[in-house]
PDB file of N, CA, C and O in Angstrom:
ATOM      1  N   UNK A   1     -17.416  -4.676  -3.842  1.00  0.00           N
ATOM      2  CA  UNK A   1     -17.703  -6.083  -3.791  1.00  0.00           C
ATOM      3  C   UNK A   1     -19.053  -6.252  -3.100  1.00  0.00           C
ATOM      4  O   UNK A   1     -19.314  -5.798  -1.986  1.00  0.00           O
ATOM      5  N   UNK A   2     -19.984  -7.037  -3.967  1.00  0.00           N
ATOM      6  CA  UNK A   2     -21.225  -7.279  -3.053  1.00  0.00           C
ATOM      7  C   UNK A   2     -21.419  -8.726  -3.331  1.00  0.00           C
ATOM      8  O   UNK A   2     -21.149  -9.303  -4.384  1.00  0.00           O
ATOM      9  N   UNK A   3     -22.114  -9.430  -1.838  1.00  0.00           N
ATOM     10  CA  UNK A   3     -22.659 -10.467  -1.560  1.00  0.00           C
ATOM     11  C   UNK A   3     -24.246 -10.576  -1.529  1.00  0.00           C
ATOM     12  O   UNK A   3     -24.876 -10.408  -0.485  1.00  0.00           O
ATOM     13  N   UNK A   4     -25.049 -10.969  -3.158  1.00  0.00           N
ATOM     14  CA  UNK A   4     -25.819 -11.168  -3.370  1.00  0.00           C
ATOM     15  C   UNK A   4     -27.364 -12.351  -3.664  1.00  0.00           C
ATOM     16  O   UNK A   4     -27.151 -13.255  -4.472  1.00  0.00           O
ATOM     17  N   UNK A   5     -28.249 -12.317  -3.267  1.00  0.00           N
ATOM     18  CA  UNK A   5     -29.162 -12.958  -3.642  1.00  0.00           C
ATOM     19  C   UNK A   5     -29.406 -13.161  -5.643  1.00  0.00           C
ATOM     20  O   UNK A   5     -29.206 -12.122  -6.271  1.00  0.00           O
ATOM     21  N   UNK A   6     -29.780 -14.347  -6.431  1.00  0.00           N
ATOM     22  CA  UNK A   6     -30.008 -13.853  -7.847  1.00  0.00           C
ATOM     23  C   UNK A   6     -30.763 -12.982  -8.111  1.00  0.00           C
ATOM     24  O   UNK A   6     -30.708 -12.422  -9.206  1.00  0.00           O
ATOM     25  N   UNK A   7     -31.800 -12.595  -7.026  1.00  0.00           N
ATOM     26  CA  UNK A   7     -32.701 -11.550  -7.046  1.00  0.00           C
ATOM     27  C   UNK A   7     -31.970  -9.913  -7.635  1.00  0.00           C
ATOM     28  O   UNK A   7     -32.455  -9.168  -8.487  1.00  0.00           O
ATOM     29  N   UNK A   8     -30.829  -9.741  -6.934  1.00  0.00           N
ATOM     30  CA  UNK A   8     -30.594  -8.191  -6.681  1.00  0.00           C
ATOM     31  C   UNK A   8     -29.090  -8.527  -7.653  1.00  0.00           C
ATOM     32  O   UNK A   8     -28.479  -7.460  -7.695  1.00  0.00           O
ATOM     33  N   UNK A   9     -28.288  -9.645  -8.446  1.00  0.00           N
ATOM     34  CA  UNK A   9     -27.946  -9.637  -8.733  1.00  0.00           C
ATOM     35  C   UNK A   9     -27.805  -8.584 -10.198  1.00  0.00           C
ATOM     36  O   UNK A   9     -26.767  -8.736 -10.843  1.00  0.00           O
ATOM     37  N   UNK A  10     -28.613  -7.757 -10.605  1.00  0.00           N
ATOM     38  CA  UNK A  10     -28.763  -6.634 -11.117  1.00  0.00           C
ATOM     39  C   UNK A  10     -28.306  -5.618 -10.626  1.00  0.00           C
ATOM     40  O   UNK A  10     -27.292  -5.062 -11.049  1.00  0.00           O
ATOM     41  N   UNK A  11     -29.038  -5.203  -9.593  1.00  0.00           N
ATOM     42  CA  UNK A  11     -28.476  -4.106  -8.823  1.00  0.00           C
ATOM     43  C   UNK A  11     -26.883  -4.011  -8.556  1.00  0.00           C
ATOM     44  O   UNK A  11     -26.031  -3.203  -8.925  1.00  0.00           O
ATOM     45  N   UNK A  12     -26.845  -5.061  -7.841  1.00  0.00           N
ATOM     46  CA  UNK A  12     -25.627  -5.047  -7.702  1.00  0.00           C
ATOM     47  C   UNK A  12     -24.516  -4.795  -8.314  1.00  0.00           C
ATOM     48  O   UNK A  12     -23.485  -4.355  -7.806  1.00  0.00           O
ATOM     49  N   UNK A  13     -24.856  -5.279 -10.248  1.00  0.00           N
ATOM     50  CA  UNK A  13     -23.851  -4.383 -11.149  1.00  0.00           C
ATOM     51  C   UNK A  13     -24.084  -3.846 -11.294  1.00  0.00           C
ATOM     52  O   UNK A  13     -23.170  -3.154 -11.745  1.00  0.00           O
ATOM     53  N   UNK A  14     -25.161  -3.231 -11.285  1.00  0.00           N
ATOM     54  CA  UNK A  14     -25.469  -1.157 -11.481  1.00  0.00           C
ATOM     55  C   UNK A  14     -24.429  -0.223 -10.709  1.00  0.00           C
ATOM     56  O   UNK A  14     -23.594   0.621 -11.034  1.00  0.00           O
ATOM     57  N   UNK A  15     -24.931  -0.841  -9.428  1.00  0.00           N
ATOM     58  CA  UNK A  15     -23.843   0.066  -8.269  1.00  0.00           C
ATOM     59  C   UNK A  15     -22.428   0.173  -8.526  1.00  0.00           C
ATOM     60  O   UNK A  15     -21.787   1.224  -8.490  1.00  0.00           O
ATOM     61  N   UNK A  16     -21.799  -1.435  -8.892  1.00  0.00           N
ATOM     62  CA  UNK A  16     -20.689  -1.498  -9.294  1.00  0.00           C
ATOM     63  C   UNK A  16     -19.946  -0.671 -10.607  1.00  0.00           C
ATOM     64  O   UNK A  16     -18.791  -0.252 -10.675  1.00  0.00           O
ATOM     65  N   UNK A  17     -20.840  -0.610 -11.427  1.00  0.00           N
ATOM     66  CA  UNK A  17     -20.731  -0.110 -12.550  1.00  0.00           C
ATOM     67  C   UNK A  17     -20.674   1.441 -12.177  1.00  0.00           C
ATOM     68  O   UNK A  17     -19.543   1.926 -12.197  1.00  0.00           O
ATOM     69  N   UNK A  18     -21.318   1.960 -11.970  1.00  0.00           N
ATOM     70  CA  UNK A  18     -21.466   3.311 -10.959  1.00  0.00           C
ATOM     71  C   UNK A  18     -20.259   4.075 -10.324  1.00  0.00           C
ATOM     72  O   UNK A  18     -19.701   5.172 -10.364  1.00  0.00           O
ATOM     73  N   UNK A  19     -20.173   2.659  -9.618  1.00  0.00           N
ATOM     74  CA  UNK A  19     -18.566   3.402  -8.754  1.00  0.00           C
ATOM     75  C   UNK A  19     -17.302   2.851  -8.799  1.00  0.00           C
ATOM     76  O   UNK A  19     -16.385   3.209  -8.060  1.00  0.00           O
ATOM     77  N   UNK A  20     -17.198   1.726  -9.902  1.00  0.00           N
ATOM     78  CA  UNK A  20     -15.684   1.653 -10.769  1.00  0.00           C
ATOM     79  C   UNK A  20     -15.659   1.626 -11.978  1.00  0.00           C
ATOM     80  O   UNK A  20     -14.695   1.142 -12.572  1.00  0.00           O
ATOM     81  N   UNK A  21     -16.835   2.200 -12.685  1.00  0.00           N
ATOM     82  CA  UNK A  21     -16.815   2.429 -14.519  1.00  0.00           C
ATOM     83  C   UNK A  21     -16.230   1.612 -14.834  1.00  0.00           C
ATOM     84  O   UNK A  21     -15.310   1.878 -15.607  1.00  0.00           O
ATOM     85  N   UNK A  22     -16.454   0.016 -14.370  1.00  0.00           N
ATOM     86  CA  UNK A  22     -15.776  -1.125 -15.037  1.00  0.00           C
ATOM     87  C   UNK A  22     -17.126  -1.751 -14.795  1.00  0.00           C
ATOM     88  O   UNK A  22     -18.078  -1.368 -14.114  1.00  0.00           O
ATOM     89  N   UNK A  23     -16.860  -3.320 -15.895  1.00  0.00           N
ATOM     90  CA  UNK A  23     -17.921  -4.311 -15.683  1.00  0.00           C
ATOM     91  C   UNK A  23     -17.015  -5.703 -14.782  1.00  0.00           C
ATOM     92  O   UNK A  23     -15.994  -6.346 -15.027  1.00  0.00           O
ATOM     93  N   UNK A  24     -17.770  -5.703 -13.955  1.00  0.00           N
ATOM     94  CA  UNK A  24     -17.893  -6.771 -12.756  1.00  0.00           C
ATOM     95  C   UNK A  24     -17.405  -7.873 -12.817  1.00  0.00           C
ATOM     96  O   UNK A  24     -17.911  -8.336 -13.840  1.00  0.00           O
ATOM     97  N   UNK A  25     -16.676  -8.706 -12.357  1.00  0.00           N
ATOM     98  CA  UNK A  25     -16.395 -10.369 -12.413  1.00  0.00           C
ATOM     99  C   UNK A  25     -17.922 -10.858 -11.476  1.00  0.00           C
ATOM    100  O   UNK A  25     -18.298 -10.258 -10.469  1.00  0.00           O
ATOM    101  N   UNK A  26     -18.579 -11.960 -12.033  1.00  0.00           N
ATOM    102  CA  UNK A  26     -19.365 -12.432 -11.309  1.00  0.00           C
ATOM    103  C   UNK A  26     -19.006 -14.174 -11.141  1.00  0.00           C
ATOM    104  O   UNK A  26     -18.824 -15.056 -11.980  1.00  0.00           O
ATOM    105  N   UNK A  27     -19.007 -14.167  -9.363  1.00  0.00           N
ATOM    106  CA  UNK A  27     -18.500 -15.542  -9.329  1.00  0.00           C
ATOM    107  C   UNK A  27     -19.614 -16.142  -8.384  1.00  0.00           C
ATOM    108  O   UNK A  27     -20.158 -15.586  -7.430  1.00  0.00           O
ATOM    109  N   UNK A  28     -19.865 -17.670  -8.983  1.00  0.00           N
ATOM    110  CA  UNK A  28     -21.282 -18.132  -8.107  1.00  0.00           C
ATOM    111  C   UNK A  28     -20.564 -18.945  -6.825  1.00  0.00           C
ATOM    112  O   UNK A  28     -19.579 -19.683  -6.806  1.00  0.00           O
ATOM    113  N   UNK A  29     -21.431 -18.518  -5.813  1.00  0.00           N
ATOM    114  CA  UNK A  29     -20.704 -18.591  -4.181  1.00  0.00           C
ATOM    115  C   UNK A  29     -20.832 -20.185  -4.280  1.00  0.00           C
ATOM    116  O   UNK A  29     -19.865 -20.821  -3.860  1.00  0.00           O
ATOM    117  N   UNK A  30     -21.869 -20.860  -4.766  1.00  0.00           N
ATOM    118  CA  UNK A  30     -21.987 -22.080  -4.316  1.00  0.00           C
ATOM    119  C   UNK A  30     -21.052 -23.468  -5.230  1.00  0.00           C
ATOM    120  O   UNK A  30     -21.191 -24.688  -5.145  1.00  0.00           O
ATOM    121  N   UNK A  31     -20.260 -22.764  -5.936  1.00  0.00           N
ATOM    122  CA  UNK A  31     -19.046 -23.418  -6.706  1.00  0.00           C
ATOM    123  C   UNK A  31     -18.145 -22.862  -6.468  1.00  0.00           C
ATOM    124  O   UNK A  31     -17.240 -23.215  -7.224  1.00  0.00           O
ATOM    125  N   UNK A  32     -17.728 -21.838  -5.522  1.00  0.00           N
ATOM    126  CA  UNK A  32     -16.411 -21.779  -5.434  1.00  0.00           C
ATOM    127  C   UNK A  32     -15.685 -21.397  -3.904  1.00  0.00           C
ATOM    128  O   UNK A  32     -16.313 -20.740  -3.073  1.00  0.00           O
ATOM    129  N   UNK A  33     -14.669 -21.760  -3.717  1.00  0.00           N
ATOM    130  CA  UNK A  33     -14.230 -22.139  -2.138  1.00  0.00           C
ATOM    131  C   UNK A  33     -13.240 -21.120  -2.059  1.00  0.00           C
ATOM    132  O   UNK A  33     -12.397 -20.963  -2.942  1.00  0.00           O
ATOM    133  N   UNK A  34     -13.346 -20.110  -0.574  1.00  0.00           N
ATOM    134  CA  UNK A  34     -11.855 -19.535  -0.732  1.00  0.00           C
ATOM    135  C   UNK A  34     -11.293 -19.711   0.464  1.00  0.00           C
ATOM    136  O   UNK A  34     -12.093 -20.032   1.343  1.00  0.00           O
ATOM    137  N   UNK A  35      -9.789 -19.569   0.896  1.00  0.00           N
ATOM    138  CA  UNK A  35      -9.059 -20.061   1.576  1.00  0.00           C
ATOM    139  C   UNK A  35      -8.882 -18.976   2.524  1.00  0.00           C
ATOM    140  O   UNK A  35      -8.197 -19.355   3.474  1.00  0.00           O
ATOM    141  N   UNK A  36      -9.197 -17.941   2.601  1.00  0.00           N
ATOM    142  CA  UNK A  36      -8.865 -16.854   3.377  1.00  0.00           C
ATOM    143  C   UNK A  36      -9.897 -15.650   3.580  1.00  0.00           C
ATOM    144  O   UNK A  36      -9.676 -14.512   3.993  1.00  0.00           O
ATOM    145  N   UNK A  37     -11.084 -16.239   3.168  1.00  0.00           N
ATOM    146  CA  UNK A  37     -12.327 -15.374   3.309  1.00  0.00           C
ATOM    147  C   UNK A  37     -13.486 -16.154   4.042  1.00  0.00           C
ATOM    148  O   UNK A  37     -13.043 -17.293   4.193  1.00  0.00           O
ATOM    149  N   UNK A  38     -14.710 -16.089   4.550  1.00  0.00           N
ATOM    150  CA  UNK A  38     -15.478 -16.430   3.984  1.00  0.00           C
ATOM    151  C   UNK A  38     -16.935 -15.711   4.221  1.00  0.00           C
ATOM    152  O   UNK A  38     -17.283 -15.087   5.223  1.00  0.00           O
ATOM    153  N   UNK A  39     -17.755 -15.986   2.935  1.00  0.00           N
ATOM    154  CA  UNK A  39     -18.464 -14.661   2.429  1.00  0.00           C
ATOM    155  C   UNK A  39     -20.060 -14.952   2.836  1.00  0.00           C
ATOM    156  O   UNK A  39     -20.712 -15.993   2.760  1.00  0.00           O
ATOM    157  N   UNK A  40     -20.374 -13.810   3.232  1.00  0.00           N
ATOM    158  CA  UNK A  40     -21.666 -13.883   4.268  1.00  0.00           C
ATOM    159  C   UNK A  40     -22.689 -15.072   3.525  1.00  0.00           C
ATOM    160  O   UNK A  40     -22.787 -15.486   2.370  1.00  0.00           O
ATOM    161  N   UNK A  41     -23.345 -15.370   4.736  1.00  0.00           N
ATOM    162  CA  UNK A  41     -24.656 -16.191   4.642  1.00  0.00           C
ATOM    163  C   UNK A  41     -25.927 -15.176   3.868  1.00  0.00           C
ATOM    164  O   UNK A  41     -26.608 -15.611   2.939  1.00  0.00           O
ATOM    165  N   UNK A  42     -26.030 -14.274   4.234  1.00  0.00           N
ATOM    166  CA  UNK A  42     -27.561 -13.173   3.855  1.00  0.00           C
ATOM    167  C   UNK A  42     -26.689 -12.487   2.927  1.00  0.00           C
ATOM    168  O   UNK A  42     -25.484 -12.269   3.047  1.00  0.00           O
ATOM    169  N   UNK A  43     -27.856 -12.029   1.522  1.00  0.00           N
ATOM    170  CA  UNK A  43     -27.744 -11.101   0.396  1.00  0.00           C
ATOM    171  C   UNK A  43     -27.459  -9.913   1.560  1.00  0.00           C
ATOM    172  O   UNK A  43     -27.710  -9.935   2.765  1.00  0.00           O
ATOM    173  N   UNK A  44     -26.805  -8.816   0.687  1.00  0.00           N
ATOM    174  CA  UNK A  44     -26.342  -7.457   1.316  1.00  0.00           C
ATOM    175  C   UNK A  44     -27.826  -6.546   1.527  1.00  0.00           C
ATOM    176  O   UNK A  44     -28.065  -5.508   2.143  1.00  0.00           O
ATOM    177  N   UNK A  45     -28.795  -7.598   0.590  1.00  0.00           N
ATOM    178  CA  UNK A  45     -30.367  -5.877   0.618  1.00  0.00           C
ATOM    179  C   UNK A  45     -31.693  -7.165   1.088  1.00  0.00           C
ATOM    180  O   UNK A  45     -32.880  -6.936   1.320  1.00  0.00           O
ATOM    181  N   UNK A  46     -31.374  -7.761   1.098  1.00  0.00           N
ATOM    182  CA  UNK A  46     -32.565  -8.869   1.458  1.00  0.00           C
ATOM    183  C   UNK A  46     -31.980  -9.844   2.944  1.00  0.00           C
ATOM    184  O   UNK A  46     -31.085  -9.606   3.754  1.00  0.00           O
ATOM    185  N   UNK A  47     -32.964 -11.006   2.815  1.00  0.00           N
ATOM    186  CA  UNK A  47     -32.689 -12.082   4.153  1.00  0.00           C
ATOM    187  C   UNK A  47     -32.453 -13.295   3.314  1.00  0.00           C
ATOM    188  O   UNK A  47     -32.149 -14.425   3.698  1.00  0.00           O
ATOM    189  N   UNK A  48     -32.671 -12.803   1.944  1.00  0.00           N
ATOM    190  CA  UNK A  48     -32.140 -14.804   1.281  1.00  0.00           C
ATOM    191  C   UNK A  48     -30.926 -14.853   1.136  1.00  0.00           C
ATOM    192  O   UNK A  48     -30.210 -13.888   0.868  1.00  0.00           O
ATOM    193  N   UNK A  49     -30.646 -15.753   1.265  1.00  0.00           N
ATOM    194  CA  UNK A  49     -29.193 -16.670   0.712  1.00  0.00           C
ATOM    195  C   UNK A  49     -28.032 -15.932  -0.335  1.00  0.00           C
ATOM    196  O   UNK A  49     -28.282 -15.866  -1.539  1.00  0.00           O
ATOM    197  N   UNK A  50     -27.045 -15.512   0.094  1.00  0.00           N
ATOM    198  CA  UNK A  50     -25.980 -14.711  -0.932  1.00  0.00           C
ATOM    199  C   UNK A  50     -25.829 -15.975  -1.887  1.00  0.00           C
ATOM    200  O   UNK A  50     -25.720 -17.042  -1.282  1.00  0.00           O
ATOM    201  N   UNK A  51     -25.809 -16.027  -3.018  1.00  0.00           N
ATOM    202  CA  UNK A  51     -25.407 -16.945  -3.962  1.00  0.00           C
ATOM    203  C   UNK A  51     -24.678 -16.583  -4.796  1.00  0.00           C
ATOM    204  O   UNK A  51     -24.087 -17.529  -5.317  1.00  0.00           O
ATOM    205  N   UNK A  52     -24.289 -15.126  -5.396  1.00  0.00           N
ATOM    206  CA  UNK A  52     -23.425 -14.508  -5.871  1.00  0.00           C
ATOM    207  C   UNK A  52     -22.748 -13.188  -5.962  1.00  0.00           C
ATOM    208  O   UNK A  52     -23.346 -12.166  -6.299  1.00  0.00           O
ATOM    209  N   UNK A  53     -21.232 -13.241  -5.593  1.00  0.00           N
ATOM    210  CA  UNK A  53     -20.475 -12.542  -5.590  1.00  0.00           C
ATOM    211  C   UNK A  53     -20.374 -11.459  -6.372  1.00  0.00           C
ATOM    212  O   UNK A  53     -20.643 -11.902  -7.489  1.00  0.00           O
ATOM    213  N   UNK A  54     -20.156 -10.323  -6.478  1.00  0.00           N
ATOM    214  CA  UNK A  54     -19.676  -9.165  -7.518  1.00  0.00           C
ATOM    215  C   UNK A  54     -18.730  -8.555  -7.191  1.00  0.00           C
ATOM    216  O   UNK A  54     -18.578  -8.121  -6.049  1.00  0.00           O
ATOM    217  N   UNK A  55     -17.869  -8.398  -8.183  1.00  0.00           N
ATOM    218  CA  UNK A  55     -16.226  -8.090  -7.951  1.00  0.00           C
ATOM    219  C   UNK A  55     -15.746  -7.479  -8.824  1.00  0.00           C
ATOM    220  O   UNK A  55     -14.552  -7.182  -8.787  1.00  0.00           O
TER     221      UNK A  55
END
């Protein structure tokens, strides 16, 4: 699971793809609310804004 900028939103399914030979659910952080998480402020490889999830 990575918390991404749209920037690295590439990368991020590479890696994924990489290390569960599946393709990714991508969910956009700023439409959706969860009840028992909540998912960082900063992308995982940069300082901007996570805006989307990979799962």
């Amino acid at each position: 699971m990575y918390c991404v900028c749209k920037e690295h939103v590439e990368l991020a399914i590479d890696k994924f793809v990489d290390e569960y030979e599946d393709a990714p659910d991508l969910v956009n952080l700023a439409e959706t609310r969860f009840t028992g998480w909540t998912p960082p402020e900063r992308c995982e490889w940069c300082d901007a804004p996570a805006a989307i999830l990979v799962v």
